[in-house]
DSSP file (Angstrom, degrees, kcal/mol; ACC not computed):
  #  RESIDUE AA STRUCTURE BP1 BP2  ACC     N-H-->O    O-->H-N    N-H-->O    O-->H-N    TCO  KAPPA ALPHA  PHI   PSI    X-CA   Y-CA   Z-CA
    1    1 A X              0   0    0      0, 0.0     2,-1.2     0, 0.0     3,-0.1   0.000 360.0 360.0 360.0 134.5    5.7 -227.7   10.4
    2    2 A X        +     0   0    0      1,-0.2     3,-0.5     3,-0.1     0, 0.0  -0.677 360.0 178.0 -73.6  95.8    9.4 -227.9   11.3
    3    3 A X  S >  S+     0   0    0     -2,-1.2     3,-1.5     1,-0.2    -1,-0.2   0.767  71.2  66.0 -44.8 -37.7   10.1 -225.1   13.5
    4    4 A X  G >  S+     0   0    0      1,-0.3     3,-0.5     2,-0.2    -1,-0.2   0.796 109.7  35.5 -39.1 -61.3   13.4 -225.9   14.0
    5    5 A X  G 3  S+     0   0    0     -3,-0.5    -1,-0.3     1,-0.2    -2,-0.2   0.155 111.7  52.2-103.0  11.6   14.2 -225.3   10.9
    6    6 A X  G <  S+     0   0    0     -3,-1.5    -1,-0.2     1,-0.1     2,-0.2  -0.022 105.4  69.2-130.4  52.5   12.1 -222.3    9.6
    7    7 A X    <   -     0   0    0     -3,-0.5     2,-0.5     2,-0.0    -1,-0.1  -0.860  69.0-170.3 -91.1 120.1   13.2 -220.5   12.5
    8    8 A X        -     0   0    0     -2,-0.2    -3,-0.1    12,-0.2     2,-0.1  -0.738   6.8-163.5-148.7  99.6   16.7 -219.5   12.8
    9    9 A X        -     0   0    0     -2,-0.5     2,-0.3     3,-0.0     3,-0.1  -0.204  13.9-170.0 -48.4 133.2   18.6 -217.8   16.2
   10   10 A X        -     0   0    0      1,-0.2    10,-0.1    -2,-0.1    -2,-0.0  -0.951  22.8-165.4-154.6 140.1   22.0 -216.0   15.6
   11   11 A X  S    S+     0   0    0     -2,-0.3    -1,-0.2     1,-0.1    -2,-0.0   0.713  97.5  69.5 -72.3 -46.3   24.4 -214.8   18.3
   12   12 A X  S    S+     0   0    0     -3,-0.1    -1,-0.1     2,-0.1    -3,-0.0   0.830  85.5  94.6 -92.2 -44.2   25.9 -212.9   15.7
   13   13 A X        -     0   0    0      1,-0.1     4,-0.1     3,-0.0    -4,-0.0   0.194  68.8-138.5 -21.6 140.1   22.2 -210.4   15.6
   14   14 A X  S    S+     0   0    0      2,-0.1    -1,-0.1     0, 0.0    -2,-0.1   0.600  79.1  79.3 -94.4 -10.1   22.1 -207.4   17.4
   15   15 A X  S    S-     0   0    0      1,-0.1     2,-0.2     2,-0.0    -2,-0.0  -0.275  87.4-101.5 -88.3-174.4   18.7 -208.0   18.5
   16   16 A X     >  -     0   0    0      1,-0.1     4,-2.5    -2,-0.0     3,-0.3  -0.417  37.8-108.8 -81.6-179.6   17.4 -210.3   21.4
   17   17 A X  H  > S+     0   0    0      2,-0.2     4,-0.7     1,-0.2    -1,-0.1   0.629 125.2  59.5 -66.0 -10.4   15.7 -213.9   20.3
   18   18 A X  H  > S+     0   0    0      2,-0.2     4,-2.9     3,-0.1    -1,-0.2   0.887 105.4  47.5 -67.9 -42.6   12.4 -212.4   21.2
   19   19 A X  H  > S+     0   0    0      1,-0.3     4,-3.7    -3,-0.3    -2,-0.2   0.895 112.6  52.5 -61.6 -53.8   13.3 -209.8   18.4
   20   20 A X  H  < S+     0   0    0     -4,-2.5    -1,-0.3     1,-0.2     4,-0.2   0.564 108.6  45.0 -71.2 -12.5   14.2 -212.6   16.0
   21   21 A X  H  < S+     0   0    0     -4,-0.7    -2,-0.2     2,-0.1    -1,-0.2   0.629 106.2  62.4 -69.6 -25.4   11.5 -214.4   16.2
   22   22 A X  H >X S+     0   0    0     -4,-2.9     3,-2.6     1,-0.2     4,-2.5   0.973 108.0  42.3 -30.6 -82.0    9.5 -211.6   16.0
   23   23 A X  H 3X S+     0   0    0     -4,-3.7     4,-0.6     1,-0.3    -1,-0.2   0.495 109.9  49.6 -48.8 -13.0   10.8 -210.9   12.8
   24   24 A X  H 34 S+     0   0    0      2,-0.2    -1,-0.3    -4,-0.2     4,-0.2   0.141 110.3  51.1-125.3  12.9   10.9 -213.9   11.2
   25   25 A X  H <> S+     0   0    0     -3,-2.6     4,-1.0     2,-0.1     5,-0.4   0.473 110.2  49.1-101.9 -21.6    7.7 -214.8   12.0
   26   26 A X  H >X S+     0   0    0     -4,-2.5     3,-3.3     2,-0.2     4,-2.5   0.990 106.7  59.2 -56.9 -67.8    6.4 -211.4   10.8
   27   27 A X  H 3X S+     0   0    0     -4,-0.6     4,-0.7     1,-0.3     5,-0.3   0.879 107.4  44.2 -34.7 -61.9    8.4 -212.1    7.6
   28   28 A X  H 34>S+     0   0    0      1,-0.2     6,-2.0    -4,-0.2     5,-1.3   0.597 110.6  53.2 -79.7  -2.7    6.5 -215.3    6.9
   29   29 A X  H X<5S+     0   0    0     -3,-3.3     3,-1.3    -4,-1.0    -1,-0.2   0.826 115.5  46.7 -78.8 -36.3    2.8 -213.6    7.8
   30   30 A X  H 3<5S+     0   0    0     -4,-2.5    -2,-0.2    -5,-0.4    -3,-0.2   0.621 113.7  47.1 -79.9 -13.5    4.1 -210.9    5.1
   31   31 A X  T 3<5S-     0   0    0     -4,-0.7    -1,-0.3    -5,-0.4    -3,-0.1   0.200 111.8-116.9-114.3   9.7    5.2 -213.5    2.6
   32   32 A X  T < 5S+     0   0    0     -3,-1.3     3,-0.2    -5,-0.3    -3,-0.2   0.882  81.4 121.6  78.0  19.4    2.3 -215.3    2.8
   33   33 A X  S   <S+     0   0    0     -5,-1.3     2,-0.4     1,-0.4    -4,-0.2   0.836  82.8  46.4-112.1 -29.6    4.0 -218.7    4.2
   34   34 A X  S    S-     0   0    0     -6,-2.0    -1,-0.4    -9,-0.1    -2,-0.2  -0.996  91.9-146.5 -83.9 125.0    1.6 -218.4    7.3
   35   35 A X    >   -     0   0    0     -2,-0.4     3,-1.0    -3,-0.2     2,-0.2  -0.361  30.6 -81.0 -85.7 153.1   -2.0 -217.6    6.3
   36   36 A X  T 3  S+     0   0    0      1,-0.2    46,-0.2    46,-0.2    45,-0.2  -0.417 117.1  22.5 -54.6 125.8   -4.6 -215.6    7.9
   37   37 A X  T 3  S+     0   0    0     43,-1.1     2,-0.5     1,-0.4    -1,-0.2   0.786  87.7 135.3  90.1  12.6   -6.3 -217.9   10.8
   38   38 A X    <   -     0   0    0     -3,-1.0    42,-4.5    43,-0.1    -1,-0.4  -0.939  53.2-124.4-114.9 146.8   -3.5 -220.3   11.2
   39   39 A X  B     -A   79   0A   0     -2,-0.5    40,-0.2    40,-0.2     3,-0.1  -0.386  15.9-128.0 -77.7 151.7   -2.5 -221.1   14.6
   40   40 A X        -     0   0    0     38,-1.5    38,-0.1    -2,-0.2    -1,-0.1  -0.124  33.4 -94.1 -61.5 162.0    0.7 -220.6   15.8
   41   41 A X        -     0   0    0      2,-0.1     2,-0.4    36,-0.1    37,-0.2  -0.420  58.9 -90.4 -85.7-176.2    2.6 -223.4   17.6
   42   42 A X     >  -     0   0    0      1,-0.1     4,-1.9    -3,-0.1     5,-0.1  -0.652  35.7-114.4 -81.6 147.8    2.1 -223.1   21.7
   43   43 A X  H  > S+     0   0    0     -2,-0.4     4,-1.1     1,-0.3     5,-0.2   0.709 116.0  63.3 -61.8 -35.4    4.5 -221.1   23.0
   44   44 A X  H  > S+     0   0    0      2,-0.2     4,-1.8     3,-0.1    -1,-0.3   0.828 109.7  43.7 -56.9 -38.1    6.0 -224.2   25.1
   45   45 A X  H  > S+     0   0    0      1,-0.2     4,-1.5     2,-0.2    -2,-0.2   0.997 110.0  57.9 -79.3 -36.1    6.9 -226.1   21.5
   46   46 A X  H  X S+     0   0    0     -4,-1.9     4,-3.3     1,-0.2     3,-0.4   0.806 103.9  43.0 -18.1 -67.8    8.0 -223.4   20.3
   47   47 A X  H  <>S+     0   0    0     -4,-1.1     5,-0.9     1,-0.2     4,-0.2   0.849 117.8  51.6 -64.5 -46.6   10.7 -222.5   22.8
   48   48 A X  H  <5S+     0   0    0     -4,-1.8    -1,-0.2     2,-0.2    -2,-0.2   0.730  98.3  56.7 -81.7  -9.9   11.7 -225.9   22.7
   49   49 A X  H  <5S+     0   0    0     -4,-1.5     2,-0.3    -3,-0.4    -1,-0.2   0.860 118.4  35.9 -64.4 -51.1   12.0 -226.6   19.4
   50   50 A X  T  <5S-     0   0    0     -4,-3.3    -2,-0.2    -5,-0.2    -1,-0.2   0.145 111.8-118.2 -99.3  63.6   14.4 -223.9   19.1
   51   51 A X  T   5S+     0   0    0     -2,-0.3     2,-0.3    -4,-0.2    -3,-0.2   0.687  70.7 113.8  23.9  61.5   15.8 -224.4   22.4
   52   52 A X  S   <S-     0   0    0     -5,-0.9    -1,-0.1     1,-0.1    -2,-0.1  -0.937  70.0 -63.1-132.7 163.4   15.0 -220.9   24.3
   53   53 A X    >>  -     0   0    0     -2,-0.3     4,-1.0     1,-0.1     3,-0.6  -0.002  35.2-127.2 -27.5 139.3   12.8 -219.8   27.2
   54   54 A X  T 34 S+     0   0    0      1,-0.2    -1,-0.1     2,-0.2    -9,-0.1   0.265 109.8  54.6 -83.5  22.0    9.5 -220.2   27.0
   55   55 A X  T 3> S+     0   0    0      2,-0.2     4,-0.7     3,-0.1    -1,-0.2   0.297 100.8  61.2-128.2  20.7    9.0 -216.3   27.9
   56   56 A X  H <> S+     0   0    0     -3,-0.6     4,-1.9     2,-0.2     5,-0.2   0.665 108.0  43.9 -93.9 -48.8   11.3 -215.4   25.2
   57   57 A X  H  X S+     0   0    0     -4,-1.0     4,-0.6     2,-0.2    -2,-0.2   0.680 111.5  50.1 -54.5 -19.0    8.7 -217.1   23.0
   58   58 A X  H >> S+     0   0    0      2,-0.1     4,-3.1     3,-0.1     3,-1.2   0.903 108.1  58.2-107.7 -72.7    5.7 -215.4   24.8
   59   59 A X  H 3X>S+     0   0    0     -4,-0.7     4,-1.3     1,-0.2     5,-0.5   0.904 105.9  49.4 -27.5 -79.3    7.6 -211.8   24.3
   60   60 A X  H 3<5S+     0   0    0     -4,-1.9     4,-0.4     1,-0.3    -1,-0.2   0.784 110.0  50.2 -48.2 -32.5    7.7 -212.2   20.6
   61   61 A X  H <X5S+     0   0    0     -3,-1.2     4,-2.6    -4,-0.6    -1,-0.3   0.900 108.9  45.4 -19.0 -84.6    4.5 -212.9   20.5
   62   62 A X  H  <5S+     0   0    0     -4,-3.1     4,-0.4    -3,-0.3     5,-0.3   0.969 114.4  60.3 -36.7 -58.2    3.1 -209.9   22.7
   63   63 A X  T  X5S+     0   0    0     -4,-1.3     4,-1.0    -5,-0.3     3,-0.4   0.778 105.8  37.6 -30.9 -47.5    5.4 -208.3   20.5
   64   64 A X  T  4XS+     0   0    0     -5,-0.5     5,-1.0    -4,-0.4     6,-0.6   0.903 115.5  60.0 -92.3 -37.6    3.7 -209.3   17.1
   65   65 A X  T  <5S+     0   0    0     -4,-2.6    -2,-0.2     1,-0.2    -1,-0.2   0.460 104.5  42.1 -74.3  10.1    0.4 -208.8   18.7
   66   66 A X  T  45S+     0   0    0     -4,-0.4    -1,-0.2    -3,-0.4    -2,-0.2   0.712 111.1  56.9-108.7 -32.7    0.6 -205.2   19.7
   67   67 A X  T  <5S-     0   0    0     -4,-1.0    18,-0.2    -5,-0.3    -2,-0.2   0.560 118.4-122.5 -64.3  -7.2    2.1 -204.7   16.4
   68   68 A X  T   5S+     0   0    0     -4,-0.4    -3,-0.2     2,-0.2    15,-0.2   0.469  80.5 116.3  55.8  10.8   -1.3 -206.3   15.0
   69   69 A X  S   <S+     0   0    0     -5,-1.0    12,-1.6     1,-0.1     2,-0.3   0.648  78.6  22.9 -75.6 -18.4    0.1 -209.0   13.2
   70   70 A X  E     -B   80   0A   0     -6,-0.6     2,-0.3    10,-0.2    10,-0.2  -0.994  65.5-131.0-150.6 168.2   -1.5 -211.7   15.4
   71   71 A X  E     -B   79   0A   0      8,-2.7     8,-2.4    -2,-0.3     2,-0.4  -0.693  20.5-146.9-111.8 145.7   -4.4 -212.2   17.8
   72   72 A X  E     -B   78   0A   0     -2,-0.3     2,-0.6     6,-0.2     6,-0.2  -0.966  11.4-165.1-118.4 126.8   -3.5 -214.0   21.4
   73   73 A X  E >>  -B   77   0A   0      4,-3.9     3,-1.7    -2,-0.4     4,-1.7  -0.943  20.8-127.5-101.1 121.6   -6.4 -216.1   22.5
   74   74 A X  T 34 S+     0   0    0     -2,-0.6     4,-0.0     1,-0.3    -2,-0.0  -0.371  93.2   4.1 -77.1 152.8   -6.0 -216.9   26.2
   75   75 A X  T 34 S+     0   0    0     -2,-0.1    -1,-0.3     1,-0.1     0, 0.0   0.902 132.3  64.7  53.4  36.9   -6.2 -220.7   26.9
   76   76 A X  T <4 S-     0   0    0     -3,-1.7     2,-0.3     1,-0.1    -2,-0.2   0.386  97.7-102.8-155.6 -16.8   -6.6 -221.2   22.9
   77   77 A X  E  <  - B   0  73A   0     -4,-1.7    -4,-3.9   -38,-0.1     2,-0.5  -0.703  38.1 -66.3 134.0 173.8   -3.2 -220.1   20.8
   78   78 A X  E     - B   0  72A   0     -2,-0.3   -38,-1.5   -37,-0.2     2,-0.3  -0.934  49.7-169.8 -97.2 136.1   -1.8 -217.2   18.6
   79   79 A X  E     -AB  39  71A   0     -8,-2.4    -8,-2.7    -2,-0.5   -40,-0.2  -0.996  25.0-110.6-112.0 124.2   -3.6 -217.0   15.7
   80   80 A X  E     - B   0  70A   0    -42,-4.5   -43,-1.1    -2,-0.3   -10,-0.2  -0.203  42.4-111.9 -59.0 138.4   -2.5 -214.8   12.4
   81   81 A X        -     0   0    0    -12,-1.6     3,-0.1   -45,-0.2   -43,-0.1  -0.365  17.5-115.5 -69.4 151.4   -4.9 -211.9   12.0
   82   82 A X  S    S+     0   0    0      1,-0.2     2,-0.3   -46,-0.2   -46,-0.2   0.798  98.5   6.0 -39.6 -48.0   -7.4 -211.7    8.9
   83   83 A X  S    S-     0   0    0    -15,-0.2    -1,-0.2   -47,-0.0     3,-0.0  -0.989  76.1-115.3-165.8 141.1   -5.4 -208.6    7.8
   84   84 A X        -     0   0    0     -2,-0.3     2,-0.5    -3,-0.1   -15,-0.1  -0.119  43.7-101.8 -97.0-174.2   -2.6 -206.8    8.7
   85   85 A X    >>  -     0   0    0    -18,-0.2     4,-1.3     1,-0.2     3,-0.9  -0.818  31.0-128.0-111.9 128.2   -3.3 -202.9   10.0
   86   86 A X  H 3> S+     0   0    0     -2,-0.5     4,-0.9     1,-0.3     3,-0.4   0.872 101.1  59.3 -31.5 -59.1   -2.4 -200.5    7.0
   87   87 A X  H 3> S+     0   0    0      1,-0.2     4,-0.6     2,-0.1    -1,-0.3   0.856  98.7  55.1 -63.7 -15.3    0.0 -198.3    9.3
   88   88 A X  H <> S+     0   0    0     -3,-0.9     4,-1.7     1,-0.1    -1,-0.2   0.870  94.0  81.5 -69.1 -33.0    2.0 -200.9   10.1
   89   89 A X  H  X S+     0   0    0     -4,-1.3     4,-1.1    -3,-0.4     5,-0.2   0.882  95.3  30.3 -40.2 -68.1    2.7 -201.8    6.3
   90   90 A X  H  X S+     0   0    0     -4,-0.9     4,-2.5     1,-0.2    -1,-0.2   0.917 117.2  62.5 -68.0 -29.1    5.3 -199.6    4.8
   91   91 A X  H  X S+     0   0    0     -4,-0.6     4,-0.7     2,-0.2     5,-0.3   0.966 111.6  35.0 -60.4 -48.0    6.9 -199.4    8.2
   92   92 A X  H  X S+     0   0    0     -4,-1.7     4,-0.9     1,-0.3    -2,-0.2   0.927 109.3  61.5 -95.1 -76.7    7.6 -203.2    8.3
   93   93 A X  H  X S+     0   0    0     -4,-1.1     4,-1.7     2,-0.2    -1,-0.3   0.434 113.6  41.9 -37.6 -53.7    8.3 -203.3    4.6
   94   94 A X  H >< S+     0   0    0     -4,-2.5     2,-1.1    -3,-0.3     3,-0.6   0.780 115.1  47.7 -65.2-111.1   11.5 -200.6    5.8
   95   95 A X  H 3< S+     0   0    0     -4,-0.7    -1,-0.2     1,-0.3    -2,-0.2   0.351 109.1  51.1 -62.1 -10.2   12.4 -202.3    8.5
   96   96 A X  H 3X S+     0   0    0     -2,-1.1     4,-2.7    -4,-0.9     3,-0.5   0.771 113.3  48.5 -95.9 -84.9   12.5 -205.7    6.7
   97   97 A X  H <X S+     0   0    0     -4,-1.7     4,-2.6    -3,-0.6     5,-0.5   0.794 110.7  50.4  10.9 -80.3   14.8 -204.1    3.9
   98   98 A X  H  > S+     0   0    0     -4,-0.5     4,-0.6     1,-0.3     5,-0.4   0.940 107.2  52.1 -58.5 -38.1   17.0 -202.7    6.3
   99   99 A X  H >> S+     0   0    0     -3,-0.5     4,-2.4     1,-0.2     3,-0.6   0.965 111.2  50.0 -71.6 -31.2   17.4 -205.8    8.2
  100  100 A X  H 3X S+     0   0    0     -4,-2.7     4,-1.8     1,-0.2     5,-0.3   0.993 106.7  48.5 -67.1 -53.3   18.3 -207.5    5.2
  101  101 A X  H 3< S+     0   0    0     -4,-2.6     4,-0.3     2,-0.2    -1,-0.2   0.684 113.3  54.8 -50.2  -3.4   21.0 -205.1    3.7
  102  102 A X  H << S+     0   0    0     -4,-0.6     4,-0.5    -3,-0.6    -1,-0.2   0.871 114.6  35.2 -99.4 -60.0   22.5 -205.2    7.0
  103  103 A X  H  < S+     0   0    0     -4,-2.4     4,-0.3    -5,-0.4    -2,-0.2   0.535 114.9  52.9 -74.6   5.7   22.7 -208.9    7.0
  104  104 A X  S ><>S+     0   0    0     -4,-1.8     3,-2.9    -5,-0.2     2,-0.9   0.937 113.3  47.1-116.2 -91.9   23.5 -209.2    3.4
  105  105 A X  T 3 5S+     0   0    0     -4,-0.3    -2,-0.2    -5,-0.3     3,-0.2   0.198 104.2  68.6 -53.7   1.6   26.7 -206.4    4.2
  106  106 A X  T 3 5S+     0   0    0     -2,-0.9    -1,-0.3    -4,-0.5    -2,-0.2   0.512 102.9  42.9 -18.8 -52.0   27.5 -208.8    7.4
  107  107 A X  T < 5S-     0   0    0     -3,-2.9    -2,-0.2    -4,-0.3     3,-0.1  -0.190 129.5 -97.7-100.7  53.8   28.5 -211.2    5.1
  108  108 A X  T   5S+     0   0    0     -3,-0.2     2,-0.5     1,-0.2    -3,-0.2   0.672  71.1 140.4  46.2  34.1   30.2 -209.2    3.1
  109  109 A X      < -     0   0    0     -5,-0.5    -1,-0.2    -8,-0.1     2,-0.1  -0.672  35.4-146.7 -90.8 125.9   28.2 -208.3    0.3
  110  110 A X     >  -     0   0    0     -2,-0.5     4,-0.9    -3,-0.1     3,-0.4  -0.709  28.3 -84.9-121.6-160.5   28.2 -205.1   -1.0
  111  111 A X  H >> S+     0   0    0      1,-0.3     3,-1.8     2,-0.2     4,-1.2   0.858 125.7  42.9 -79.1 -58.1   25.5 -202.6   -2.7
  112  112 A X  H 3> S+     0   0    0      1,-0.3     4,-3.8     2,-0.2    -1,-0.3   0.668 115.5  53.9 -59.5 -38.3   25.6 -203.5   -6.2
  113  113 A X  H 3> S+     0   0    0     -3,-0.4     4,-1.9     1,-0.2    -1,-0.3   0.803 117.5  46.0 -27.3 -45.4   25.6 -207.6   -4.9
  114  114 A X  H << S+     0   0    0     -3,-1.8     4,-0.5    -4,-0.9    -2,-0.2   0.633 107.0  45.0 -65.2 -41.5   22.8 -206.4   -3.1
  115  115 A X  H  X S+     0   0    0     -4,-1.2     4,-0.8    -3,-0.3     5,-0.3   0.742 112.7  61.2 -84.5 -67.1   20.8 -204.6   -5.3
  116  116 A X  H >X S+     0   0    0     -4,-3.8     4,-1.5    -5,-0.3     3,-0.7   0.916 106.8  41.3 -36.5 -55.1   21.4 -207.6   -7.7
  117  117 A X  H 3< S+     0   0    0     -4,-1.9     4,-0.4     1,-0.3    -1,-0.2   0.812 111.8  48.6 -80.0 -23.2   19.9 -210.2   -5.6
  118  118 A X  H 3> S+     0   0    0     -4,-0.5     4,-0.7    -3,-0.3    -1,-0.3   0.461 109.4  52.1 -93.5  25.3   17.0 -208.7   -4.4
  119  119 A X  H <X S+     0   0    0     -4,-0.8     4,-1.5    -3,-0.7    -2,-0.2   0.670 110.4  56.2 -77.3 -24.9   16.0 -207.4   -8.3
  120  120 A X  H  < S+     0   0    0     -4,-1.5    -2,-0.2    -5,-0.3    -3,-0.2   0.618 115.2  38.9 -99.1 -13.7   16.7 -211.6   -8.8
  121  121 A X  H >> S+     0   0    0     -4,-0.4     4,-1.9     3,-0.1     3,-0.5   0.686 115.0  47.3 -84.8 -36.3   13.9 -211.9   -5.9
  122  122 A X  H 3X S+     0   0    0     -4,-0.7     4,-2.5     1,-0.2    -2,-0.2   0.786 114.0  49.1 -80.3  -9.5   11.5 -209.3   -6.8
  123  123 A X  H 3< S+     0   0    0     -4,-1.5    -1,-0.2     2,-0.2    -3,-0.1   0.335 110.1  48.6-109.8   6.9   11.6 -210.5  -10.3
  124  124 A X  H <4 S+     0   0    0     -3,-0.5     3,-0.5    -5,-0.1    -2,-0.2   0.697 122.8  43.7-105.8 -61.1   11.0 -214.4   -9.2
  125  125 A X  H  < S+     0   0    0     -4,-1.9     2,-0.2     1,-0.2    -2,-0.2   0.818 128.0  21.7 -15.7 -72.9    8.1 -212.6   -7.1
  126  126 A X  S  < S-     0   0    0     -4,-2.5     2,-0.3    -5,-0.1    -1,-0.2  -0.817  82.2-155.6-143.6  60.8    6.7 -210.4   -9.4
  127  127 A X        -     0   0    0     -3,-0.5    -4,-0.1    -2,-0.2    -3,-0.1  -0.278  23.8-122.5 -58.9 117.1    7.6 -211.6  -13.0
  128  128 A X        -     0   0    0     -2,-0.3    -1,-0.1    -5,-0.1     3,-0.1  -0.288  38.8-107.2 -42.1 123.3    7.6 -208.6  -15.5
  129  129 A X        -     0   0    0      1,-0.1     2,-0.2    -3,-0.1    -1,-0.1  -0.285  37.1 -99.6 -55.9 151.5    5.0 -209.7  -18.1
  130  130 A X        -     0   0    0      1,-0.1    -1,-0.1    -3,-0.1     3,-0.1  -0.408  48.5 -88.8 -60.5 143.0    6.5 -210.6  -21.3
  131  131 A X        -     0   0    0     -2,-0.2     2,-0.4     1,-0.1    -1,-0.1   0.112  49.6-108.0 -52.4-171.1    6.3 -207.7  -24.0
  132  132 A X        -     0   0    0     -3,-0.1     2,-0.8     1,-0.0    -1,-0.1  -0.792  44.8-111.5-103.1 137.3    2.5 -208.2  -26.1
  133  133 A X        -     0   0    0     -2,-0.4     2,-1.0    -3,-0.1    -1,-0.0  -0.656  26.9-146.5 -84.4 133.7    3.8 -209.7  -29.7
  134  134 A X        -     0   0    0     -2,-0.8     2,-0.1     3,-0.0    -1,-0.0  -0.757  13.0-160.9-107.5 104.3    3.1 -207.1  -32.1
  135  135 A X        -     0   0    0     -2,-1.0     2,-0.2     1,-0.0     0, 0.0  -0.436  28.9-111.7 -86.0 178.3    2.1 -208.7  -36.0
  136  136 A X        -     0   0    0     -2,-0.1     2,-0.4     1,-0.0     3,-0.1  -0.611  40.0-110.3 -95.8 147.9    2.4 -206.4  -39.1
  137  137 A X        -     0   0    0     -2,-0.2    -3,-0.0     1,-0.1    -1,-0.0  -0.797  36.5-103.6-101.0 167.5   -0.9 -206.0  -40.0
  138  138 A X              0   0    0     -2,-0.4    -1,-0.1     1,-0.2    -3,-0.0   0.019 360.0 360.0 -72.8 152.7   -1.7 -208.1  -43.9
  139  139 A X              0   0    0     -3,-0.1    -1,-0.2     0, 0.0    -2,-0.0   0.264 360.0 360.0-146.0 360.0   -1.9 -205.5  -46.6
């Protein structure tokens, strides 16, 4: 897996790079794009793919592991947890939201733009079944 490129650093963020990598590795446990029981890269390739400290990499980490999204083995990796801890759910669900309208209104998008595209995601997601076809019955 390219880190490099499914990981992505912005000056422009109000958080630190710990924060953002935090999140946007949370984001892919939550989407399913990292599975329960895969390791993580080592905390040195990490950082060096995307060209930070490696104790900015080790923070984001800690970070997702107190949060319970992944287990730290010493001398063996990050691994994603089995299952993610109940309370944590709707909280990161809000806090994923919010960071998106914020960056979505960053680039100038406003609500109804906004609204639009993520109905045009949940509905890629989460396709509404089609209605049931309803025959006439024979008489």
């Amino acid at each position: 897996m390219n880190w490099k490129t499914r990981l992505r650093l912005s000056w422009a963020d109000r958080q630190s790079w710990a924060e953002q990598i935090r999140d946007q590795l949370r984001t892919m446990i939550q989407s399913g794009q990292l599975e329960p029981g895969q390791r993580l890269p080592p905390v040195r390739e990490l950082a060096q793919a995307l060209g930070v400290h490696f104790n900015t990499v080790a923070r984001a980490y800690r970070l997702l592991a107190q949060e319970g999204w992944i287990a730290l083995r010493h001398g063996r990796g990050a691994y994603v947890r089995d299952a993610q801890p109940e309370p944590w759910a709707q909280e990161a669900l809000e806090d994923l939201a919010r960071r998106f309208v914020e960056q979505a209104a960053w680039f100038g998008f406003d609500a109804p733009a906004i609204r639009e595209a993520l109905e045009a995601a949940l509905q890629q997601r989460f396709p509404m079944p089609s209605e049931p076809q309803t025959t006439q019955p024979r008489r």
